[in-house]
C-alpha positions as CSV (number, residue, x, y, z in Angstrom):
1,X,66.9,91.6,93.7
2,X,70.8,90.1,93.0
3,X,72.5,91.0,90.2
4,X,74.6,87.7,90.3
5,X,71.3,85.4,90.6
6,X,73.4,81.9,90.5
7,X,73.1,81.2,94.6
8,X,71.9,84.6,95.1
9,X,69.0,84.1,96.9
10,X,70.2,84.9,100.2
11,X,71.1,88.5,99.3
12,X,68.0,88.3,98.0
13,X,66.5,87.4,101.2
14,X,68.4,89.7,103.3
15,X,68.3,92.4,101.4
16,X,64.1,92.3,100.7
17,X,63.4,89.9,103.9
18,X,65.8,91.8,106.7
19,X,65.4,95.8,105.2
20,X,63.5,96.8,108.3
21,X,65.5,95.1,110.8
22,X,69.1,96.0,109.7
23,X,71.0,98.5,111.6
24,X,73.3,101.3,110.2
25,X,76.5,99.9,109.5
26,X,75.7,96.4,109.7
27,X,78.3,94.1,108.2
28,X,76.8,92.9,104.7
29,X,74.8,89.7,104.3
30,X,76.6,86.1,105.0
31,X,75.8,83.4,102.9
32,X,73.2,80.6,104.4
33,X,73.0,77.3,102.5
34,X,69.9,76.2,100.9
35,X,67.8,72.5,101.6
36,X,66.7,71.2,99.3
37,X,66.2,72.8,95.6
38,X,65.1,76.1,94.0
39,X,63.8,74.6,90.9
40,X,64.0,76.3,87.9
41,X,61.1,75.8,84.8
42,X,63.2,72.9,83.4
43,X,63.4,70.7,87.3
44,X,66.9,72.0,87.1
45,X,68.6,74.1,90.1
46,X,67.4,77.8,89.6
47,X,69.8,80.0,88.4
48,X,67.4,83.1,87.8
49,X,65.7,83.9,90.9
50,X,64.2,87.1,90.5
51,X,62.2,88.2,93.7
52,X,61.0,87.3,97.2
53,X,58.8,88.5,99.6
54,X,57.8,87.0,103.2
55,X,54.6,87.0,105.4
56,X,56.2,88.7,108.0
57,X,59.4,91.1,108.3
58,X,61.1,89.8,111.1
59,X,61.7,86.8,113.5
60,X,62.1,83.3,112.3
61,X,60.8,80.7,110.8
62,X,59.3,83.0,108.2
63,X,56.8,81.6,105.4
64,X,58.6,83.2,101.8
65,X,57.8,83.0,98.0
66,X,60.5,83.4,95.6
67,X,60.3,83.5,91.5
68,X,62.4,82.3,89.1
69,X,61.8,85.0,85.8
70,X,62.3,81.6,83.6
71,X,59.3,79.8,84.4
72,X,55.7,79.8,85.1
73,X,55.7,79.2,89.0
74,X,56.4,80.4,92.3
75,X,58.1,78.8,95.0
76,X,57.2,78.4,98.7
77,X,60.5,78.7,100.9
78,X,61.0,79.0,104.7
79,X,63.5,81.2,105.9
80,X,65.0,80.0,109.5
81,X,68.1,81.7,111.1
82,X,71.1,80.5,109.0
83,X,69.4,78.9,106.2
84,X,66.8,78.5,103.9
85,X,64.3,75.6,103.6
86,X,62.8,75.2,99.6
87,X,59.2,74.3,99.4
88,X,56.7,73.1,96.8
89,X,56.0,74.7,94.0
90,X,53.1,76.9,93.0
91,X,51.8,77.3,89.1
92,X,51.0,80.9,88.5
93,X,50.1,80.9,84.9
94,X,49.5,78.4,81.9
95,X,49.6,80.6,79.5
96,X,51.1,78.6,76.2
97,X,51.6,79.4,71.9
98,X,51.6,76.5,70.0
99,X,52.0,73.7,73.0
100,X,54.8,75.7,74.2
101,X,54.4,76.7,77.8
102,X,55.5,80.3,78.0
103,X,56.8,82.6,81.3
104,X,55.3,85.1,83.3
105,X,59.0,86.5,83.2
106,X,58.4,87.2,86.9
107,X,60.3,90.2,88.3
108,X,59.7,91.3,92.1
109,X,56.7,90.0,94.4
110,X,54.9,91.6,97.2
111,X,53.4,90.7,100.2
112,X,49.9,92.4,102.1
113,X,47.3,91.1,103.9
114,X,47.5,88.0,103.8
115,X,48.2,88.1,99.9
116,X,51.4,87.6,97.8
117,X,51.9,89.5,94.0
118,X,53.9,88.7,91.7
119,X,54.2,91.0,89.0
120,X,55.4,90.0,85.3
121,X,57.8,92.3,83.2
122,X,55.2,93.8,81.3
123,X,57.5,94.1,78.5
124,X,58.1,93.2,75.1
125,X,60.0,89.4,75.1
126,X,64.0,89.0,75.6
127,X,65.5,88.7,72.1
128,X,69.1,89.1,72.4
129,X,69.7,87.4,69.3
130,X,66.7,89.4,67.0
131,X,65.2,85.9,66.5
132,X,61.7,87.5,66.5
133,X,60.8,88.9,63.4
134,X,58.5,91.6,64.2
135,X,55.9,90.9,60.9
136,X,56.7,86.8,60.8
137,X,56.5,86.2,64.5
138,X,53.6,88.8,65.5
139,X,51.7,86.1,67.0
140,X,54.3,84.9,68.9
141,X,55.2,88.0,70.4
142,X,51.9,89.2,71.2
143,X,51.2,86.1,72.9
144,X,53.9,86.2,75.1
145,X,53.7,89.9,76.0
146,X,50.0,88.8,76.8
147,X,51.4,85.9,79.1
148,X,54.6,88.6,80.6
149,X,51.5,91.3,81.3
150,X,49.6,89.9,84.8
151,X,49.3,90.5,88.2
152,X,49.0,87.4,90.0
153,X,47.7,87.2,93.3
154,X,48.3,84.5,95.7
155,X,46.4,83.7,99.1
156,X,48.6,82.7,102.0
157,X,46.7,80.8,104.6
158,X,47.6,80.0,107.5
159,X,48.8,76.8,108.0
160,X,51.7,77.8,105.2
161,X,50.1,76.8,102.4
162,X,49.1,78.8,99.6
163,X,46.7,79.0,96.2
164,X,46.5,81.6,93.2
165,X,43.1,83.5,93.3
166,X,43.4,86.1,90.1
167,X,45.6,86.7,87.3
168,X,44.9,90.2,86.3
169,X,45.5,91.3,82.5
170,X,44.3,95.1,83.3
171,X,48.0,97.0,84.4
172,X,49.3,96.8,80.7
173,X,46.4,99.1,79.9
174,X,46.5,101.6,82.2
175,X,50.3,102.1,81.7
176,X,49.5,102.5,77.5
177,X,46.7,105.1,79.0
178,X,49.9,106.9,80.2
179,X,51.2,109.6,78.1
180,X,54.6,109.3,78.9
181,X,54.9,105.6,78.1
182,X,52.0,104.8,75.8
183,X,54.3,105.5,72.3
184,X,57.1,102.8,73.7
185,X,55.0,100.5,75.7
186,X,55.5,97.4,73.5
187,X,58.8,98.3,72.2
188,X,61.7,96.1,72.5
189,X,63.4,96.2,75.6
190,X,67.0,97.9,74.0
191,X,64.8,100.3,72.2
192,X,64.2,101.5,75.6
193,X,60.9,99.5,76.0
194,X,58.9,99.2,79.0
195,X,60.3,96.2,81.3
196,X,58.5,96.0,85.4
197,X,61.1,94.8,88.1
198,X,59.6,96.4,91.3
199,X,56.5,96.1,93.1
200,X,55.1,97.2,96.5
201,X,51.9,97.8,98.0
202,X,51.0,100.9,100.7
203,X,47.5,100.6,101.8
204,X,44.8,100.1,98.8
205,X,47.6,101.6,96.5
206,X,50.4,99.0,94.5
207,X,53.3,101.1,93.2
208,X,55.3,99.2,90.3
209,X,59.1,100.2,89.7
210,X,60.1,100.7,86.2
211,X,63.3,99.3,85.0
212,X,63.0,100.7,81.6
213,X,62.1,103.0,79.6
214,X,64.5,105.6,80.9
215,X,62.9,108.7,80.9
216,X,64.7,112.2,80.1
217,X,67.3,113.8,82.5
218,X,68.2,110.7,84.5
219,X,63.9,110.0,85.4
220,X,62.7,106.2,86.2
221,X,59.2,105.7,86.0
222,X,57.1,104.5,89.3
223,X,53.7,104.2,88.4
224,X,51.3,103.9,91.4
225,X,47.0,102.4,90.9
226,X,44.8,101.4,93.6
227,X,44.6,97.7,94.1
228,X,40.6,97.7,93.6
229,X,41.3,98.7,90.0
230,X,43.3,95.4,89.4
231,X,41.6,92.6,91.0
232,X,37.5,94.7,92.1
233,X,36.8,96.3,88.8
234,X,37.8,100.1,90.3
235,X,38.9,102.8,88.8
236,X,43.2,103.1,88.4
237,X,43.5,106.3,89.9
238,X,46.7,105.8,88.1
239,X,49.8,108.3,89.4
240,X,53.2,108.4,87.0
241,X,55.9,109.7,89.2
242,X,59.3,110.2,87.7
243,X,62.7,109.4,90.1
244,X,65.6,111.3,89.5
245,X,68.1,108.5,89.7
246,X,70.6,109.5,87.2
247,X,71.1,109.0,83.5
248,X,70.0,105.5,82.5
249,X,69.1,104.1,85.6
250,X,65.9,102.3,86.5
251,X,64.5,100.7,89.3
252,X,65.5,97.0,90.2
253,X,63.6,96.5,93.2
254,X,61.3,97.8,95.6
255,X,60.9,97.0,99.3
256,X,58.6,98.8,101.8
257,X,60.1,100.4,105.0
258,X,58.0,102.1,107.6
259,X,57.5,104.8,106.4
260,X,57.7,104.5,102.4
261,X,59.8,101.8,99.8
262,X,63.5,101.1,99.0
263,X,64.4,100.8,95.6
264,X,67.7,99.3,94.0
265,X,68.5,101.3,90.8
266,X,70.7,99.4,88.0
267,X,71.9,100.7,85.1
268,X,70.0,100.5,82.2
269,X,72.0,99.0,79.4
270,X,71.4,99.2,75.6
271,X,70.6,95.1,75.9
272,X,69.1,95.2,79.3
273,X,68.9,91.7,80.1
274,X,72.3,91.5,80.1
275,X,72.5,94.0,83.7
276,X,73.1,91.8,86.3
277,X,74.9,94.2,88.4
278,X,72.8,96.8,90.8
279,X,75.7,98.2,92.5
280,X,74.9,100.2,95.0
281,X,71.2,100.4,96.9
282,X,69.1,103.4,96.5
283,X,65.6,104.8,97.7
284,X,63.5,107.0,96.5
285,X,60.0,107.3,98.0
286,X,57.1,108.9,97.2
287,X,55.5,111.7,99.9
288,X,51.9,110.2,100.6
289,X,51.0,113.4,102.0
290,X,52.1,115.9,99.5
291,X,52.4,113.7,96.5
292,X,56.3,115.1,95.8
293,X,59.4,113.0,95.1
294,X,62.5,113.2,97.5
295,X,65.3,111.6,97.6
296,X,67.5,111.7,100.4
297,X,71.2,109.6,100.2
298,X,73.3,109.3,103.1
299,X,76.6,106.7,103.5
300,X,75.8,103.9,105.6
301,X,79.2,102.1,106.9
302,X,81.6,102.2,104.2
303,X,81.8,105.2,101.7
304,X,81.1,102.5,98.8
305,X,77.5,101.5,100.5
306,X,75.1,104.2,99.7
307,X,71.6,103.8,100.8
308,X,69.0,106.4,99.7
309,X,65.2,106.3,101.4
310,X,62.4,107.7,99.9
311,X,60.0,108.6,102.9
312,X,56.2,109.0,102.9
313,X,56.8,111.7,105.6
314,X,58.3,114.8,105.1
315,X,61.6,113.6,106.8
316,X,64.3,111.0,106.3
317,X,63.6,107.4,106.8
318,X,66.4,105.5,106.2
319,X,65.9,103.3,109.2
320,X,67.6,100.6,107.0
C-alpha cells in the first residue's frame, strides 16, 4: 500500500500488481493516468485507496480490485500497459448504527483461486479527536468494531465480473484467543491497539499482517489460520509469529512472491492513522517447512531502496 494515497494507486498497483515480475534494479514505478473515477464512499474521487490485488500477476489487460478504507465497497479496475481503467463498484458490507452506513475500514485484499479478500482493520475505530466516549458511545463503538472485524470474500468469474459470497465475523475471535494480543485487542489504536493492514493467502493457510500492536524488542505480529476455519466451519490452527522489524514498526502490506510474501513495514506512530509514509520496502517471510522466521535484506539499485524477502525455503528469495 502508498503512504501518499491521493493518486497513489499506481504505486499501489506496481508495487502489489508487478512484485513478481520486477527485476533487480529496475527504475521505480512511473505514473499511468487513470479513466474514469476511483470513487470514494461519498461519489467523490478517492483519496484513500487502501489495497489491490489482481487475478493474475503478470501480462496485460489484468482484472484488479482496489478498496478505498473510507467506504463500504470494493472497486473493479483493469490494469492495461500504461494505464488503469476504473470499473463498477462492488458493496462489501451494509453494516449501519442508527441509519448511518458504517466502513469496513478496508486495509489490503488478496487474490486465490478464483477468490478475492478483503480484510477489515480489525481494530478499535479512528478517533483522532477522542470524540468517542468510551462509556457514552459504547454502542457506537462496538458496532463499528463489529462492522471493521470481517473477512469478505469475493467470487471472480470469468467473464470479469464479480459477487460477494461470505462475510466472516470469526478472525476477531481467534486473535482475542491469542495470548499475546487478547489484553489489547479492542484498545484504541494509539494505545497500541490491534489495527490489520496485510493479508495473503499460501495454500489453505491466510496470513494477516499486523500494523499494530507493536510487540516488545522491535516484534510485528503475523498471525497465520487456515482458510477452512473462516469461511467451512474448521478449526483455526491459528500460528502467532513475531517479525523482528525494528522498534515500532508494523506491517503495511503483504504480497506473495514465489516462494513466500513481501511485507512493507511503516512506522508505528503514537496516532497511527496519521502514518502515511512506509519508506522503505521490507520482507519478512515465514519458513513453511521449519516454521522459523528469517529475514534476509539486501540493497536493490540505490543504497536508499532496501528490499527484504522472507522465503518459505530455507534460502533467499528476493526475486523482486
Amino acid at each position: 500500500m502508498v503512504g501518499n494515497k491521493v493518486g497513489g494507486v499506481v504505486g499501489i498497483l506496481l508495487l502489489v500488481v508487478g512484485l513478481l515480475a520486477a527485476p533487480a534494479g529496475a527504475d521505480e514505478p512511473k505514473t499511468w493516468p487513470v479513466k474514469h473515477r476511483l470513487l470514494a464512499t461519498d461519489g467523490g474521487k478517492s483519496t484513500d485507496v487502501s489495497g489491490i490485488a489482481c487475478t493474475t500477476a503478470a501480462g496485460f489487460p489484468r482484472s484488479c480490485l482496489v478498496i478505498d478504507d473510507n467506504s463500504q465497497s470494493a472497486q473493479l479496475v483493469t490494469l492495461e500497459d500504461g494505464k488503469i481503467n476504473a470499473g463498477e463498484q462492488v458493496e462489501l458490507i451494509s453494516n449501519k448504527f442508527k441509519k448511518k452506513a458504517l466502513e469496513l475500514d478496508g486495509e489490503g485484499v488478496a487474490f486465490a483461486e478464483g477468490f478475492y479478500y478483503v480484510i477489515g482493520s480489525h481494530g478499535h475505530p479512528r478517533d483522532r479527536k477522542h470524540k468517542l466516549d468510551p462509556v457514552k458511545d459504547k454502542e457506537e463503538i462496538d458496532a463499528r468494531i463489529i462492522a471493521a472485524s470481517q473477512v469478505v470474500r469475493i467470487k471472480a468469474e470469468p467473464s470479469g465480473t464479480v459477487s460477494v459470497v461470505d462475510r466472516s465475523p470469526n478472525l476477531r475471535n481467534i486473535i482475542a484467543a491469542q495470548p499475546e494480543l487478547q489484553r489489547i485487542a479492542e484498545q484504541r489504536l494509539e494505545n497500541n491497539g490491534v489495527t490489520i493492514e496485510g493479508i495473503a493467502i499460501r495454500g489453505k493457510r491466510v496470513f494477516f499482517g499486523f500494523r499494530g500492536p507493536a510487540l516488545d524488542d522491535g516484534r510485528a505480529p503475523i498471525l497465520s489460520v487456515a482458510l477452512d476455519a473462516l469461511f467451512g466451519g474448521g478449526a483455526p490452527d491459528a500460528r502467532l509469529s513475531q517479525l523482528q522489524l525494528g522498534d515500532g514498526q508494523g506491517v503495511r502490506d503483504l504480497a506473495p512472491l514465489d516462494n513466500g510474501f513481501s511485507s512493507s513495514p511503516v512506522q508505528r506512530r503514537t496516532v497511527p492513522e496519521d502514518t502515511r509514509s512506509i519508506g522503505g520496502r521490507a520482507t519478512a517471510i515465514m519458513s513453511a517447512f521449519s516454521g522459523t522466521l528469517r529475514i534476509s535484506s539486501e540493497t536493490i539499485g540505490s543504497a536508499s531502496r532496501k528490499h527484504c524477502c522472507l522465503s518459505t525455503r530455507d534460502r533467499r528469495g528476493c526475486a523482486c
